[in-house]
NUTI-90773 format. One record per residue: x negated, y negated, z negated of N, C-alpha, C in turn. Coordinates in steps of 0.02 Angstrom, whole numbers, padded with zeros to 5 digits, always signed. Example, Ala and Ser with C-alpha at 12.3 -4.5 7.8 and 13.67 -1.06 7.14 Angstrom:
<nodes>
-00660+00284-00390-00615+00225-00390-00660+00165-00390-00642+00112-00354-00684+00053-00357-00645-00002-00394
</nodes>
This chain:
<nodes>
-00407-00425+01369-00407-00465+01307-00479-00478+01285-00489-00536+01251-00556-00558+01235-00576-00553+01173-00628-00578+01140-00642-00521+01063-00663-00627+01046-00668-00602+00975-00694-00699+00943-00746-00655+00882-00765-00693+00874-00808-00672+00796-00811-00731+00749-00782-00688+00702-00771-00735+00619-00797-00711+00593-00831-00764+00536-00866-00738+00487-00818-00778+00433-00793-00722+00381-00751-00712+00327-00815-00744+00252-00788-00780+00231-00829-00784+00168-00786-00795+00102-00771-00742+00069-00720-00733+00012-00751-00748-00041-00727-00780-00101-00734-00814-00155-00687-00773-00216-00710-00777-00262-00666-00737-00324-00595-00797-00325-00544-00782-00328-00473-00861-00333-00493-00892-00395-00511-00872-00450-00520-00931-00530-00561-00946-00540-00647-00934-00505-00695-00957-00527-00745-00961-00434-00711-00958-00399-00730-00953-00328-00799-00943-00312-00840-00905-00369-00880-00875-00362-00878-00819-00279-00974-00814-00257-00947-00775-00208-00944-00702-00215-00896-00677-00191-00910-00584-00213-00927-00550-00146-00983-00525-00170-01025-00458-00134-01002-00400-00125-00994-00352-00070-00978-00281-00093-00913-00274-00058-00890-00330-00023-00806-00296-00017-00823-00285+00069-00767-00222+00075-00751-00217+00134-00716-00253+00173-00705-00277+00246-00671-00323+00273-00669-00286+00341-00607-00262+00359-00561-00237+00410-00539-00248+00465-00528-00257+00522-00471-00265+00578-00410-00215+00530-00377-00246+00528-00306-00222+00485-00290-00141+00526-00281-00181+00585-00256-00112+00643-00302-00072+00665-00374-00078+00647-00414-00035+00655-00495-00016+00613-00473+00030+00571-00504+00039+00501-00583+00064+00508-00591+00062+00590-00665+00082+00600-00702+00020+00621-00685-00039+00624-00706-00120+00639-00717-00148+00582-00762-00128+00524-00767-00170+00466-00828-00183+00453-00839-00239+00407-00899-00256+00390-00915-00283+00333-00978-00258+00286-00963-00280+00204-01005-00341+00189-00963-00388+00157-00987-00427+00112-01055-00443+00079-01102-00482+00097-01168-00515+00069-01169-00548-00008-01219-00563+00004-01221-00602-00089-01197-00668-00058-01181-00687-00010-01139-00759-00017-01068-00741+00002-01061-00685-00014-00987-00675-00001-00933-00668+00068-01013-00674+00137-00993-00687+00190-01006-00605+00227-00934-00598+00274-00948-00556+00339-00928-00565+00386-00961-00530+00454-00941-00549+00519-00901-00510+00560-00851-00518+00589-00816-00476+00623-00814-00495+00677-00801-00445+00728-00768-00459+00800-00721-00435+00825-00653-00469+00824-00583-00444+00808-00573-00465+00877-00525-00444+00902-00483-00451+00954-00429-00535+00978-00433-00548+01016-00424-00634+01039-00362-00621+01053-00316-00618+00984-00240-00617+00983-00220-00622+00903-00155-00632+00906-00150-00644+00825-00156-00584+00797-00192-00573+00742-00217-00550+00699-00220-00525+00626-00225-00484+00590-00221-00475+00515-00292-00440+00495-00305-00449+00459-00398-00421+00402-00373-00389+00350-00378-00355+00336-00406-00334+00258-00468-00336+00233-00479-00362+00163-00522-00324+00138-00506-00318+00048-00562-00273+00033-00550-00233-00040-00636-00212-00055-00622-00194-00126-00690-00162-00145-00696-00148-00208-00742-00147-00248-00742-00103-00317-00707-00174-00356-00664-00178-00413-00634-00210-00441-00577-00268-00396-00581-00247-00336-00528-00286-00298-00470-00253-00252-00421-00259-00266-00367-00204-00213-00350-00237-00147-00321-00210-00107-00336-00242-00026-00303-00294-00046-00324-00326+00008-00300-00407+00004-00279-00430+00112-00209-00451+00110-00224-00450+00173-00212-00521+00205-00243-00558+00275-00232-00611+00282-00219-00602+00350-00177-00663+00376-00146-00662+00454-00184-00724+00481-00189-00718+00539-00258-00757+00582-00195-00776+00654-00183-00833+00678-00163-00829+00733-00196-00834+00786-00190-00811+00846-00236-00821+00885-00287-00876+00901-00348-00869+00899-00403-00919+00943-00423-00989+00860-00375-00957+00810-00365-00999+00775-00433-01013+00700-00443-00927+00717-00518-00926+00682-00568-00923+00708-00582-00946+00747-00646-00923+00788-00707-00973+00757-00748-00943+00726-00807-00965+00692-00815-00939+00615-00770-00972+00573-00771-00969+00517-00709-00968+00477-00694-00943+00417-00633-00921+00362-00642-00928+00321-00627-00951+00260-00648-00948+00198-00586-00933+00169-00579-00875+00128-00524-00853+00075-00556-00833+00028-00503-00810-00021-00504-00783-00083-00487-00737-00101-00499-00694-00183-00469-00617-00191-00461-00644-00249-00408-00620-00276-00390-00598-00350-00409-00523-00370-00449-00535-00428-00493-00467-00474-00443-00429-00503-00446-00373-00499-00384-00321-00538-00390-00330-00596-00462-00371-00642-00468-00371-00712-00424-00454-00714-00407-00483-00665-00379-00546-00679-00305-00540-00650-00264-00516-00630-00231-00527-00602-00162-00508-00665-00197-00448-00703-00114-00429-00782-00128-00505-00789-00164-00549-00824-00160-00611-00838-00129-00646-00781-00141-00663-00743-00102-00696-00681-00042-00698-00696-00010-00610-00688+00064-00607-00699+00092-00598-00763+00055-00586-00817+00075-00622-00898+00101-00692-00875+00052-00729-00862+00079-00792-00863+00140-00823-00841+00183-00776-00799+00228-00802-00768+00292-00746-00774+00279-00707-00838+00311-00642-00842+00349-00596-00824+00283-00572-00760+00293-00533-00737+00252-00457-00739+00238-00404-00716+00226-00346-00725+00186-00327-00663+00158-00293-00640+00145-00271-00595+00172-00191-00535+00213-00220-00489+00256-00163-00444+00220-00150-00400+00187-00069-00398+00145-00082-00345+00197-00040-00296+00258-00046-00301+00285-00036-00241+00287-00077-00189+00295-00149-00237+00276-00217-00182+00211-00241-00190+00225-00327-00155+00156-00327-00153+00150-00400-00167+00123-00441-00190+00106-00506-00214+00065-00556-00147+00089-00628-00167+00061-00670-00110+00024-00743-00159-00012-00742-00103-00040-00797-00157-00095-00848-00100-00064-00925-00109-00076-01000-00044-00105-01040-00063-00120-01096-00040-00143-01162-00039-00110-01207+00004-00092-01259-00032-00068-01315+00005-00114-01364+00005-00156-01402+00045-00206-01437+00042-00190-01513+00066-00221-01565+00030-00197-01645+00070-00164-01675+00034-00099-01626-00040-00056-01663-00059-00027-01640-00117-00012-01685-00176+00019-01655-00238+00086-01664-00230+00113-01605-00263+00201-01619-00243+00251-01573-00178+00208-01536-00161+00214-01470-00105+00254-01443-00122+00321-01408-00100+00352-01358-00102+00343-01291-00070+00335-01242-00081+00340-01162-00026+00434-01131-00024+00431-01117+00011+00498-01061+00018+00462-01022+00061+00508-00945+00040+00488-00892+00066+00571-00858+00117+00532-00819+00158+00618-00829+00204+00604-00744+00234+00641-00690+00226+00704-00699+00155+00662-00696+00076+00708-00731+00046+00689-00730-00028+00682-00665-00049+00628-00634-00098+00626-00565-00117+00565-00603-00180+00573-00553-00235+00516-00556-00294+00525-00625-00333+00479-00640-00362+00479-00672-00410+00426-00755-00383+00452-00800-00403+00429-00862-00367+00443-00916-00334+00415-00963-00313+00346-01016-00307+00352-00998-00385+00280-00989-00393+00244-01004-00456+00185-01054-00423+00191-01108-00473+00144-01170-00445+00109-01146-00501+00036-01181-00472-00033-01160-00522-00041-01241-00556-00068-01248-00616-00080-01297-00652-00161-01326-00630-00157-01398-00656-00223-01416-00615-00303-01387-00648-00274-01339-00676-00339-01256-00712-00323-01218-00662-00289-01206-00641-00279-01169-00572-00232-01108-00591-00200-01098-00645-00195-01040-00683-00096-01068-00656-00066-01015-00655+00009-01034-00606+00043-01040-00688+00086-01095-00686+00126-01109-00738+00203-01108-00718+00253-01080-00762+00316-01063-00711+00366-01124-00734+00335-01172-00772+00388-01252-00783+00357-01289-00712+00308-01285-00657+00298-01341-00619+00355-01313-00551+00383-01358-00520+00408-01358-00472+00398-01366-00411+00311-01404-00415+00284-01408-00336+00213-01401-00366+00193-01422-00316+00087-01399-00307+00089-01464-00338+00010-01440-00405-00051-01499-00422-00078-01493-00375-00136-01529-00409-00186-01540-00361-00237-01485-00361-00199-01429-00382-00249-01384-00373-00234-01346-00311-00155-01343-00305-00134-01345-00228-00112-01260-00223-00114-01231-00278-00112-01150-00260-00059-01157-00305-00024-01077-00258+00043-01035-00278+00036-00974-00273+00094-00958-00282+00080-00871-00299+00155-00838-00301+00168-00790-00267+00240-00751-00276+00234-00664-00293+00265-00628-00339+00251-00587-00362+00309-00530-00336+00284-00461-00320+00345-00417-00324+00377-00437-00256+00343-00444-00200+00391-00473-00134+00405-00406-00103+00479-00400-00072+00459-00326-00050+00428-00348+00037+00399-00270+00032+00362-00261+00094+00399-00281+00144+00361-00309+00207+00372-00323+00265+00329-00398+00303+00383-00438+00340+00350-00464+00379+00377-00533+00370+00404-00570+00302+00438-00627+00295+00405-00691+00322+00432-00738+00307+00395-00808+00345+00405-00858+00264+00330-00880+00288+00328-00928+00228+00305-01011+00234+00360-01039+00209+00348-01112+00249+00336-01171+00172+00300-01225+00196+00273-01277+00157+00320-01354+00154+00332-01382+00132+00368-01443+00151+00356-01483+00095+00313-01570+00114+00305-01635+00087+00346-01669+00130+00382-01700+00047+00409-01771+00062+00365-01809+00118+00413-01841+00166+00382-01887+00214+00300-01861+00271+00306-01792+00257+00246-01762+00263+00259-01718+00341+00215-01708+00348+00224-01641+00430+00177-01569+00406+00201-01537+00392+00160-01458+00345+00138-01398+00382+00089-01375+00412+00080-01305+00451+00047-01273+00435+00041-01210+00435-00016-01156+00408-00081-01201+00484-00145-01189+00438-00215-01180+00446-00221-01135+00520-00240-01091+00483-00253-01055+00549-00217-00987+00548-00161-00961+00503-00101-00922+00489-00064-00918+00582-00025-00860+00586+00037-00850+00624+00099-00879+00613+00114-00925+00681+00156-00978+00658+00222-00923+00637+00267-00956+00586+00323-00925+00585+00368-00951+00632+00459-00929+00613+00522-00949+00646+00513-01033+00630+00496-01059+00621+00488-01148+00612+00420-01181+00613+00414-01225+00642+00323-01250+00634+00294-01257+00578+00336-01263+00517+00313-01273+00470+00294-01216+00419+00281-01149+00470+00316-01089+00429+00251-01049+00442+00211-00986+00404+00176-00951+00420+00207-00878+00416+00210-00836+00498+00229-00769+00472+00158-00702+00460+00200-00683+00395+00133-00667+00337+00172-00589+00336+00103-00551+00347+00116-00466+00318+00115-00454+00239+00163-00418+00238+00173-00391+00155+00158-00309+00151+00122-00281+00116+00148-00222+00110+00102-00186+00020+00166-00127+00013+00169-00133-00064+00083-00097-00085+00072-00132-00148+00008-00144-00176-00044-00179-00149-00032-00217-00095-00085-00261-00095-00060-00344-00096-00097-00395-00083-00083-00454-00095-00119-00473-00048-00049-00520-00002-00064-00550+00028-00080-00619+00024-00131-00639+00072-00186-00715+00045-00168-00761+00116-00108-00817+00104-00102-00853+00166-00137-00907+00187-00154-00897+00237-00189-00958+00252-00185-01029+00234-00213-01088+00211-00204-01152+00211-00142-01182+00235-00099-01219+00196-00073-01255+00231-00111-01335+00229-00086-01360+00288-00107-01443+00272-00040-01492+00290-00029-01514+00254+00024-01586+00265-00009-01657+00283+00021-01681+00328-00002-01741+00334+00029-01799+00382
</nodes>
């Protein structure tokens, strides 16, 4: 098997500021990590197969993302939600925080009017974000700010798929799920998982 190197460059999710300081993982192997610069960027050299990262750090709880094979090779750009932002997050959509489960949170990019389903259904959600970016629980599809968010999912290994009217929808660079249109995404309780891009088009 062959190794790729990504460089991860994480952004705060509400003000996409870059954050410094966090650790960033091979999921499956906790001695492959590398921390975070003042631009928010690190480099890894993960293994040339599909894939999962973590990372975490002082004011941020793990956060995990799925990579399919060959699919990152160069560059990533995600996001973290701040533990000082996130009771607000789920105020807004009233919910609580279970850290038995674990929260997910996407982008649909290209298009206003996006739907997500999650397969099997578990927790609380699509919460579509308003075009402040802040998730409002009256919208029924993506602004144009393009982010969602599901709360309380229980742990495991569900598949999460995108669908526009008249549109063709696939995760970025995510693990395809059971449908093309589908990303299969790791859950597990207290952290939040961060899915890759979708794009419609």
């Amino acid at each position: 098997m062959g190794t790729v190197n990504i460089t991860f460059t994480i952004g705060d999710a509400l003000n996409q500021a870059p954050i410094a300081g966090l650790s960033v993982c091979d999921h499956a192997d906790q001695t492959n990590c590398a921390t975070t610069n003042n631009m928010g960027q690190a480099t890894l050299t993960l293994p040339d197969t599909d894939v999962t990262v973590d990372y975490s750090g002082a004011g941020y709880r793990t956060h995990l993302l799925s990579l399919r094979q060959g699919a990152g090779s160069g560059s990533v750009v995600t996001l973290a939600i701040s533990n000082a932002n996130l009771p607000t997050l789920l105020a807004l959509v009233g919910a609580t925080d279970d850290m038995t489960k674990g929260h997910i949170g996407g982008r649909v990019n290209n298009v206003v009017g996006a739907t997500v389903s999650l397969v099997p259904a578990s927790g609380g959600g699509p919460f579509y974000s308003a075009t402040n970016g802040l998730p409002n629980p009256s919208l029924t599809s993506t602004t144009s700010a393009g982010t969602f968010f599901y709360t309380n999912v229980n742990p495991g290994t569900p598949d999460l798929g995108a669908m526009a009217t008249g549109l063709t929808c696939a995760t970025q660079l995510g693990v395809i799920g059971a449908m093309p249109n589908q990303a299969d995404i790791l859950v597990e309780a207290g952290a939040i998982t961060i899915v890759s891009n979708f794009v419609c088009q």
